[in-house]
C-alpha positions as CSV (number, residue, x, y, z in Angstrom):
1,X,-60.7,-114.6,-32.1
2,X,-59.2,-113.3,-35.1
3,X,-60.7,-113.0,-38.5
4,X,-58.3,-115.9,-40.0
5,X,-59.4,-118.2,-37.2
6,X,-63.2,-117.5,-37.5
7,X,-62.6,-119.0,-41.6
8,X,-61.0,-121.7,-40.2
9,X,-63.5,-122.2,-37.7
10,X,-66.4,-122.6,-40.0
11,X,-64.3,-124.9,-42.8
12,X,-63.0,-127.7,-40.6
13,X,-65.5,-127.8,-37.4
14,X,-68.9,-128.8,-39.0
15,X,-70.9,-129.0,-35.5
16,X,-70.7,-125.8,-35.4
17,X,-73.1,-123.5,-37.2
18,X,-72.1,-121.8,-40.7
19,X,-71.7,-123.8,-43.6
20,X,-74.0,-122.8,-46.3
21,X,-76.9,-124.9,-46.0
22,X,-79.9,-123.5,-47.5
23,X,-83.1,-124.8,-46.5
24,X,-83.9,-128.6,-46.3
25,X,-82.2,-129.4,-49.9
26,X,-78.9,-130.4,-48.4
27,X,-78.6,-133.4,-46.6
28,X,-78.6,-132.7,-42.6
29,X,-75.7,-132.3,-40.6
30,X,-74.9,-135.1,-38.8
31,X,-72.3,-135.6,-35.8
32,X,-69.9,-139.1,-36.3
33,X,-70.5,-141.3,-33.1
34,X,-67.0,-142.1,-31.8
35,X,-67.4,-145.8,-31.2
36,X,-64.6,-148.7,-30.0
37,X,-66.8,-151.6,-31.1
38,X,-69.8,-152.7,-32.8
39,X,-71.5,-153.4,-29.2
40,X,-71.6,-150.6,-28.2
41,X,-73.1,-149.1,-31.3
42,X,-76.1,-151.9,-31.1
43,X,-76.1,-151.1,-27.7
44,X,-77.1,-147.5,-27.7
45,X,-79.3,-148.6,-30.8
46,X,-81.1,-150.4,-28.5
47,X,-82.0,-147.9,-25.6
48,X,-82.4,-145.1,-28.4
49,X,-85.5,-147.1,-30.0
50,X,-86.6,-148.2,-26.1
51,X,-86.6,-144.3,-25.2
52,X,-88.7,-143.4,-28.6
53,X,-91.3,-146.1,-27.2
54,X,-91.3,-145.0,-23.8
55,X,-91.6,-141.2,-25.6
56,X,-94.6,-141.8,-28.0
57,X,-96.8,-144.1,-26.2
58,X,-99.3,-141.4,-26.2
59,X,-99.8,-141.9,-29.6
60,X,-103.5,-142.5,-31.4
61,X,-103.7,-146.2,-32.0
62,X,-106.3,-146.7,-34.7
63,X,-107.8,-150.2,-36.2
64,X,-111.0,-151.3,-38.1
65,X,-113.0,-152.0,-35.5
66,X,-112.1,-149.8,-32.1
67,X,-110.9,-146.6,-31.5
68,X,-108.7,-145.9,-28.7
69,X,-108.5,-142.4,-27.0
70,X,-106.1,-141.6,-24.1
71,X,-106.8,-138.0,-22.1
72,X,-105.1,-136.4,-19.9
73,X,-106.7,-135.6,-16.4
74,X,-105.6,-131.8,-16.1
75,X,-106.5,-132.3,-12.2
76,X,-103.7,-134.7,-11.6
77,X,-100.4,-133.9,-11.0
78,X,-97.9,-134.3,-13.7
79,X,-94.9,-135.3,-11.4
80,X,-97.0,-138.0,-9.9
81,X,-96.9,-141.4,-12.0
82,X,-100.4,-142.7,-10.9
83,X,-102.8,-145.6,-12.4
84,X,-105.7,-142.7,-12.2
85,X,-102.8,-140.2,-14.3
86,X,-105.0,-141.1,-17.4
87,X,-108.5,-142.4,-18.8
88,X,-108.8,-144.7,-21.8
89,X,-112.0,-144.2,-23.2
90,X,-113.0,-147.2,-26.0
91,X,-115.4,-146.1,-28.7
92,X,-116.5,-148.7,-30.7
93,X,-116.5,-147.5,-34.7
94,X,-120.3,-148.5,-35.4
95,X,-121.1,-145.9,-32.0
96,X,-119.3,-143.6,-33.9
97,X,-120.9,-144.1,-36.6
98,X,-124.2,-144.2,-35.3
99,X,-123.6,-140.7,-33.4
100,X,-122.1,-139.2,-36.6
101,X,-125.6,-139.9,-38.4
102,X,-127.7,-138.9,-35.8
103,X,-126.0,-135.3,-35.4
104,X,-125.7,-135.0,-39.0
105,X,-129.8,-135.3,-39.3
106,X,-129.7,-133.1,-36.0
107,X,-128.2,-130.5,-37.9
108,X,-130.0,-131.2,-40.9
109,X,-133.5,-130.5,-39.3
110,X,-132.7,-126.9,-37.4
111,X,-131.6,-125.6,-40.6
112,X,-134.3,-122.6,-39.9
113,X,-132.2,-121.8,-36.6
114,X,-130.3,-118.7,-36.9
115,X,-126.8,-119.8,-36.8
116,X,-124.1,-117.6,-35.2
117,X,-120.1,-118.0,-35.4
118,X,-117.9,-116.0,-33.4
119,X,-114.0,-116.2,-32.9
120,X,-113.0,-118.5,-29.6
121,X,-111.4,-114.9,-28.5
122,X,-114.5,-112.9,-28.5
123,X,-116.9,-116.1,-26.5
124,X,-116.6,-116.6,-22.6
125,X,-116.4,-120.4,-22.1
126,X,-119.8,-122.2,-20.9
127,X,-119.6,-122.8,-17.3
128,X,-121.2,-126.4,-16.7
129,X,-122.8,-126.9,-13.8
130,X,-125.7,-128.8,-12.0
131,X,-128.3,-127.0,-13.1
132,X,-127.5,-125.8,-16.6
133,X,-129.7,-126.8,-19.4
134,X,-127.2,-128.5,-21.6
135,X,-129.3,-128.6,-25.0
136,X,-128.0,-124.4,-25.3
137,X,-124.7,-125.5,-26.3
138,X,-125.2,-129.1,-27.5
139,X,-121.3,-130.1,-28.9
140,X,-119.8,-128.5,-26.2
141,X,-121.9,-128.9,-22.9
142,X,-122.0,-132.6,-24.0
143,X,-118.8,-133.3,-23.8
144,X,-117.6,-131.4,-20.9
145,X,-120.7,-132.4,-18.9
146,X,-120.1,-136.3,-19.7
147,X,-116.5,-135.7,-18.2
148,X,-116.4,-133.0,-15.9
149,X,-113.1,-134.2,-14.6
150,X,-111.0,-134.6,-17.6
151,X,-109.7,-131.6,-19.7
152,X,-112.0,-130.6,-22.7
153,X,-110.9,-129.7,-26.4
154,X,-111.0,-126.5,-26.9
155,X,-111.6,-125.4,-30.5
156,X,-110.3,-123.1,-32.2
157,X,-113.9,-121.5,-33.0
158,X,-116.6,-122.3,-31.6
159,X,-120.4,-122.8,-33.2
160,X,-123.8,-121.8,-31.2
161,X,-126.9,-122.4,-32.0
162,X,-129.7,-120.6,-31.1
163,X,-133.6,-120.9,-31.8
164,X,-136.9,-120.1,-30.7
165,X,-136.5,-122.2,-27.1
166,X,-133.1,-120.6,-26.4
167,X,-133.3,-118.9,-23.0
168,X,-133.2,-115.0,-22.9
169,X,-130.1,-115.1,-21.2
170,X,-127.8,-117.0,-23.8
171,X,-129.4,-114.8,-26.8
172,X,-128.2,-112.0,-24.7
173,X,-124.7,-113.1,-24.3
174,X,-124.5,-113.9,-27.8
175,X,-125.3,-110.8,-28.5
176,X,-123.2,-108.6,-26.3
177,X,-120.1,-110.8,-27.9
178,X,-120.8,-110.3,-31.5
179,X,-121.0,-106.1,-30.7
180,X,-118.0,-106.3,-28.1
181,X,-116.2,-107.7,-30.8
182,X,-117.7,-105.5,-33.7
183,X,-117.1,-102.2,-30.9
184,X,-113.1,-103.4,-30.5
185,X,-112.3,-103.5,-34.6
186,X,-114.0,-99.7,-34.1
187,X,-112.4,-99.0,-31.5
188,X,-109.1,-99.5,-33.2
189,X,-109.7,-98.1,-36.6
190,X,-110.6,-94.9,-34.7
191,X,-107.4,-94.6,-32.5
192,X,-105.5,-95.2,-36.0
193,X,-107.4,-92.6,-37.3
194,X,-106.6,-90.0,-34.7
195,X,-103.1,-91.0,-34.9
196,X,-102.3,-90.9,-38.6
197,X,-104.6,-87.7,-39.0
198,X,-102.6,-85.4,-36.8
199,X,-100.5,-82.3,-38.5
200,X,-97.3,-84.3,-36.6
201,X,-97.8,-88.3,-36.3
202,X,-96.7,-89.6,-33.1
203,X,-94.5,-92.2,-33.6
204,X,-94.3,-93.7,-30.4
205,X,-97.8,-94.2,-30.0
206,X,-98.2,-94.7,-33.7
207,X,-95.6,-98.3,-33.0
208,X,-97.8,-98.7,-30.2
209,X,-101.1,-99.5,-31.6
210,X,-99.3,-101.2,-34.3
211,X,-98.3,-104.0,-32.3
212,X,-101.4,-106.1,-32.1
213,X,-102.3,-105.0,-35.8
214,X,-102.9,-102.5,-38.1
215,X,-106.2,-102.1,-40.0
216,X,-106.4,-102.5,-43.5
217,X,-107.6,-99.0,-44.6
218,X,-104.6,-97.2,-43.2
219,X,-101.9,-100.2,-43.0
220,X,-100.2,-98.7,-46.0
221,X,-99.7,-95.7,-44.8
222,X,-98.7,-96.6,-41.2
223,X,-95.6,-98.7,-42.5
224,X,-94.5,-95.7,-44.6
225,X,-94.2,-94.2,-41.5
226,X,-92.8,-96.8,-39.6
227,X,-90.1,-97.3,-42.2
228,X,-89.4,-93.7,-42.3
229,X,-90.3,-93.1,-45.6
230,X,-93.1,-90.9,-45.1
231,X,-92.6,-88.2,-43.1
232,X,-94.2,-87.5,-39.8
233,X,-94.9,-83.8,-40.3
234,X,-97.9,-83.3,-43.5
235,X,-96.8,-80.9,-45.0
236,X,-93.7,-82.5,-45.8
237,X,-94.5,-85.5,-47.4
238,X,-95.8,-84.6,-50.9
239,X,-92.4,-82.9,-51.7
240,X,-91.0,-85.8,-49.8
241,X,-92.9,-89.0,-51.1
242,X,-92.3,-86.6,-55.1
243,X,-88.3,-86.8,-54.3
244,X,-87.8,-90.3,-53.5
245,X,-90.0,-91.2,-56.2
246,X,-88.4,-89.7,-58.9
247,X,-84.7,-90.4,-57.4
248,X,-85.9,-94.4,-57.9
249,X,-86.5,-94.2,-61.5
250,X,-83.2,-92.2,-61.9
251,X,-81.3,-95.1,-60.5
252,X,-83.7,-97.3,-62.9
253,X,-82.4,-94.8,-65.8
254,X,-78.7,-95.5,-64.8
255,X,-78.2,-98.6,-63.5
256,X,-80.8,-100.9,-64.9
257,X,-79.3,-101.2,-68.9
258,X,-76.2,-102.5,-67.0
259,X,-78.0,-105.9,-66.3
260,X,-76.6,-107.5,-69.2
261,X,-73.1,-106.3,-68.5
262,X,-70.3,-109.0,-67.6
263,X,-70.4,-107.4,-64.0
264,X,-73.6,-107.7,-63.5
265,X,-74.6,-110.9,-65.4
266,X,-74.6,-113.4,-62.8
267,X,-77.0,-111.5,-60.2
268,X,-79.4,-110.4,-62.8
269,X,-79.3,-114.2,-64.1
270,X,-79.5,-115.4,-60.5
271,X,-82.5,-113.1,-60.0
272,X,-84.7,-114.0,-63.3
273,X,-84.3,-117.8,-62.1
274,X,-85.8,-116.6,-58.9
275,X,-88.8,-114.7,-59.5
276,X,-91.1,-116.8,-61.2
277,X,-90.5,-119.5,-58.1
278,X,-92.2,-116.8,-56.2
279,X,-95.6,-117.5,-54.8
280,X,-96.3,-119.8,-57.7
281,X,-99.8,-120.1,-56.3
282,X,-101.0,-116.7,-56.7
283,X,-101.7,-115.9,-59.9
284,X,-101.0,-112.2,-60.0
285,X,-97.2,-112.8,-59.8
286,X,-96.7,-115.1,-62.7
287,X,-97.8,-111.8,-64.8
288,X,-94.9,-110.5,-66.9
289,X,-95.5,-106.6,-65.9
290,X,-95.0,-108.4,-62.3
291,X,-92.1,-110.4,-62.4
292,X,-90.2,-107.0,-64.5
293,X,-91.1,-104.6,-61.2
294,X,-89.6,-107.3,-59.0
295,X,-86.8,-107.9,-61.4
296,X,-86.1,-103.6,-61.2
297,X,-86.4,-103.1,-57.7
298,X,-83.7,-106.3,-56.7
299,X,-81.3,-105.8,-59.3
300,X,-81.2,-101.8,-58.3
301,X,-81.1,-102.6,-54.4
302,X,-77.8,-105.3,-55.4
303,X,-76.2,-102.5,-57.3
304,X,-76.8,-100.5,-54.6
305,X,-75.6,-102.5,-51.7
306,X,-72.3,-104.7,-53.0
307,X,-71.3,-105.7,-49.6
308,X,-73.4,-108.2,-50.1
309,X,-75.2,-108.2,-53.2
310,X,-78.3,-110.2,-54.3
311,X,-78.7,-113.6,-52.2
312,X,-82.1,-116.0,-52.8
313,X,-84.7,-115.0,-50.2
314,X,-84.4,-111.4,-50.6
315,X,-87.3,-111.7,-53.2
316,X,-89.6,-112.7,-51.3
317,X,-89.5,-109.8,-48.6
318,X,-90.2,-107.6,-51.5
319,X,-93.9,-109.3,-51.7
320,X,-95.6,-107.7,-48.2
321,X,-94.7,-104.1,-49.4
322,X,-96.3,-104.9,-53.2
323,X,-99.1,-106.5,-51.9
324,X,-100.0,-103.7,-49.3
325,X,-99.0,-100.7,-51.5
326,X,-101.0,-102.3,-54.3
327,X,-104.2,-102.8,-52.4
328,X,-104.2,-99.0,-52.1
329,X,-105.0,-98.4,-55.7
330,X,-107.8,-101.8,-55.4
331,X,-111.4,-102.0,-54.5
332,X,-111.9,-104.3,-51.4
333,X,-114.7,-106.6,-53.4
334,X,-111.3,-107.3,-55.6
335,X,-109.3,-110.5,-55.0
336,X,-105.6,-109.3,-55.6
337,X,-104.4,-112.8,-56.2
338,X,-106.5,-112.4,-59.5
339,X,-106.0,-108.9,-60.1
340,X,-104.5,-108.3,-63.9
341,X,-102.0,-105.3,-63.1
342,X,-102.0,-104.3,-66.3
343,X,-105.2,-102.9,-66.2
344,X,-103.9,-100.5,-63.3
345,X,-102.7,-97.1,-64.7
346,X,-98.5,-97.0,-65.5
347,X,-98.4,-94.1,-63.0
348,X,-99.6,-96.0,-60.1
349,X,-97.7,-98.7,-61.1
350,X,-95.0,-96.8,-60.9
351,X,-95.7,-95.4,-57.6
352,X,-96.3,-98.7,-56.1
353,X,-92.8,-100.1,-57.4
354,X,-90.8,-96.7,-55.6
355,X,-92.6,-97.3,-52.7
356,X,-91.5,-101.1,-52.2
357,X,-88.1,-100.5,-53.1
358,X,-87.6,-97.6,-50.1
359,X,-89.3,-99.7,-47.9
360,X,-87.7,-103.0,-49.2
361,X,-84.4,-100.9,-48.7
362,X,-85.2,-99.8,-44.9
363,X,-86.0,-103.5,-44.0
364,X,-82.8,-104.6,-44.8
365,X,-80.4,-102.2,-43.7
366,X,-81.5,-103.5,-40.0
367,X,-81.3,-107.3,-41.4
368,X,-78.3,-106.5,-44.0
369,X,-75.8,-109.3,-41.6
370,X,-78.2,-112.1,-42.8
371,X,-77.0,-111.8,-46.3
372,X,-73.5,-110.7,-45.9
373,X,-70.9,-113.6,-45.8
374,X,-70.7,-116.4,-43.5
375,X,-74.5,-114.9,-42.5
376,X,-74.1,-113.9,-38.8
377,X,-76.9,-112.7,-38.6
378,X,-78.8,-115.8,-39.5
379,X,-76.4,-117.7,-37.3
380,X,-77.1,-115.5,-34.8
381,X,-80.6,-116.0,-34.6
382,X,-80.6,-119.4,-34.7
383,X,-78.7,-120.0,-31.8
384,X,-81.1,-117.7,-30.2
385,X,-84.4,-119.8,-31.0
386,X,-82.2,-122.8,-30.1
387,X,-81.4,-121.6,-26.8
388,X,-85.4,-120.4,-26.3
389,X,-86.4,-123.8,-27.1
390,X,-83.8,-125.2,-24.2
391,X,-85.3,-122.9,-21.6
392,X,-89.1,-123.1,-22.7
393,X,-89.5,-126.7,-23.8
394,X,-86.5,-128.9,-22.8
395,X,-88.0,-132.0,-23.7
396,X,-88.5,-131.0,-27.2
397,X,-85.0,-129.4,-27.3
398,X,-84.0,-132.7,-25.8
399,X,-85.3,-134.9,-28.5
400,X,-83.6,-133.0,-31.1
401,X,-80.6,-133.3,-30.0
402,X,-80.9,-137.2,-29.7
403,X,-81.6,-137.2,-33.5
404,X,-79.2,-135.1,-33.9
405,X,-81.0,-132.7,-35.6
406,X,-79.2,-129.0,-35.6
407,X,-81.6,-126.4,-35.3
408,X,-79.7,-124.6,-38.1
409,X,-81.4,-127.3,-40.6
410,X,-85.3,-125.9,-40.3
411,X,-84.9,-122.9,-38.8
412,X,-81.8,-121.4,-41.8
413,X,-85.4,-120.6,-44.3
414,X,-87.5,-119.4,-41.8
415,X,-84.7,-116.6,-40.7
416,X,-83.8,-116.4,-44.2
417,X,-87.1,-114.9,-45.1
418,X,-88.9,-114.1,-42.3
419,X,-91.0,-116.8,-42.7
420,X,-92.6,-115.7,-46.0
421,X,-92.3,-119.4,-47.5
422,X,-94.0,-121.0,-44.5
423,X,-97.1,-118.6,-44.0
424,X,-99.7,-117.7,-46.3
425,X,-99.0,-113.8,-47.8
426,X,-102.0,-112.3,-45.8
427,X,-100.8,-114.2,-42.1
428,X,-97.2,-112.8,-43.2
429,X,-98.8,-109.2,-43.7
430,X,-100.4,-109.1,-40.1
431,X,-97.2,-110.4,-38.4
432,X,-95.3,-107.8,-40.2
433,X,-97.3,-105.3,-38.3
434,X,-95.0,-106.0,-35.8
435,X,-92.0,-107.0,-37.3
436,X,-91.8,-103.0,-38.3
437,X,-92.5,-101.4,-35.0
């Protein structure tokens, strides 16, 4: 298809992906039901509302008096539409009540217990059985024990309590989790260290362990390498990391008086309105000394790059790189959503801002189609989580469709950037472990 038809194609046909919606601020797309009466219409309004009632009669009905709780048997078999497919459990709201109080003073009174919390990952699930004493895991022996038939609730963490009438053997388990966990976090800050050490990193293997996480003390480091920014070879990067460094501010030197020019006043106006919207809930970037360094290292990457310029989003995948290069020059017992920057030294600053730009730059070269016009590569992606969701969870996919809901817009912001505007900034960090390998 030629160039002239693709335009077209994206002006006049408005099922298809590419007009430029951004985010949810537009009103959604919406595909005009060709209809030859109004009976038909009411017709189809009719089985669309008797499908959504068939489709959420699952749902939690709540009143003032009784509660009503349907679960799933995970023994029977899904295909099978049975009057044993489901249990109805009624729990009157004084019972709940009454239980509620009586843990609560539970609770209250083995306050001298030692209480230990470990992560769902790192516990083996209670096997419940004929003779098991249920008081060792009270919340969740209970519940499975009363129903051994029906599927449990898993949570996401789970509580145990031990004390003084604990068997031997559940303190012993408890224990062996909290070190296997404690031995894993080891474990990997050690293969890190042997990796990041060596006289020549290995790269490979270096992506690798990366994958399920980097740890904190040598994150920054590993994505300068990952983003080829630092070298892999020692000796090289001093002179290296010195180069780059200085060629930043050179471009800062030459470039960044221009902002004001007619040329350049629309993207540097376009980027002021954007970065105080960023992260509004972190303190640290409402600081001016903050919002200047972001303000540098877009407008010198749009000069840079005038294929396609500045476009909103791009200032928020500056934040990851800050955040981690920053921490470098931070004490761990310092909250960096409070830290006042201008206490930090202007040369570290001014490392930290060189560094985010070169790694800023290398994340966008591979992502550079997002931004460019028409935004293949957004459009691009979208059609690829639509098609996942088709082949993983038709029903859902389904359902969508029926609303007609186009995947293009909820999903435009979270390829736009990278999810930073749906995740907390420390979630985004980890999963950007592995968005650079």
């Amino acid at each position: 298809m030629s160039s002239n038809t693709q335009q077209t194609l994206w002006k006049t046909e408005h099922s298809v992906p590419g007009r430029p919606v951004f985010g949810a601020q537009h009103p959604p797309l919406s595909k005009k039901p060709v209809l030859s009466n109004s009976s038909i219409l009411k017709r189809k309004g009719q089985e669309k509302f008797a499908e959504y009632s068939i489709n959420t009669d699952d749902a939690w009905e709540i009143d003032d008096r009784a509660m009503t709780l349907k679960i799933l048997d995970s023994d029977n078999n899904p295909e099978e539409e049975t009057d044993n497919h489901s249990q109805i459990v009624e729990i009157s709201k004084q019972t709940v009540d009454e239980v509620a109080s009586r843990i609560i003073q539970e609770h209250k009174s083995k306050r001298q217990s030692n209480q230990i919390t470990i992560d769902a990952s790192a516990v083996r699930r209670p096997t419940i059985g004929a003779n098991v004493n249920l008081a060792a895991c009270p919340g969740i022996g209970r519940r499975v024990g009363d129903y051994p038939n029906i599927k449990p609730l898993v949570p996401i963490r789970y509580t145990l309590t031990t004390n003084n009438n604990s068997s031997t053997s559940s303190s012993n388990n408890i224990r062996s989790n909290v070190s296997t966990k404690s031995d894993i976090d080891i474990q990997k800050e050690n293969k890190f260290k042997q990796i990041i050490e060596q006289s020549n990193v290995d790269l490979n293997e270096l992506r690798k362990a990366s994958w399920n996480g980097i740890p904190k003390q040598y994150r920054a480091q590993a994505w300068k390498l990952l983003c080829g920014y630092l070298p892999a070879k020692t000796e090289r990067r001093d002179d290296t990391l010195s180069r780059k460094r200085d060629e930043y501010w050179s471009y800062v030197s030459q470039y960044y008086h221009t902002r004001m020019e007619i040329e350049h006043q629309d993207t540097f106006r376009q980027i002021h309105i954007d970065i105080p919207r960023m992260n509004p809930l972190m303190p640290i970037f409402q600081q001016t000394v903050v919002q200047e360094l972001f303000e540098r290292i877009l407008f010198i990457w749009a000069i840079r790059h005038p294929a396609s310029g500045y476009v909103q989003g791009i200032n928020d995948l500056v934040t990851p790189f800050f955040v981690v290069f920053l921490s470098e020059f931070i004490d761990n017992d310092i909250e960096l959503e409070n830290f006042d920057i201008g206490s930090l030294p202007e040369q570290n600053r001014r490392i930290v801002e060189a560094d985010s730009f070169w790694t800023t730059s290398y994340l966008l070269e591979g992502i550079q189609d997002n931004y460019t016009f028409a935004q293949p590569g957004i459009q691009y992606k979208v059609r690829t989580l639509e098609e996942l969701a088709k082949r993983i969870d038709e029903p859902l996919y389904r359902h969508l469709k029926d609303q007609h809901i186009e995947f293009l817009q909820f999903a435009f912001r979270w390829m736009n950037n990278l999810l930073m505007r749906e995740l907390p900034v420390r979630c985004t960090i980890r999963l950007w472990d592995t968005y650079l390998v």
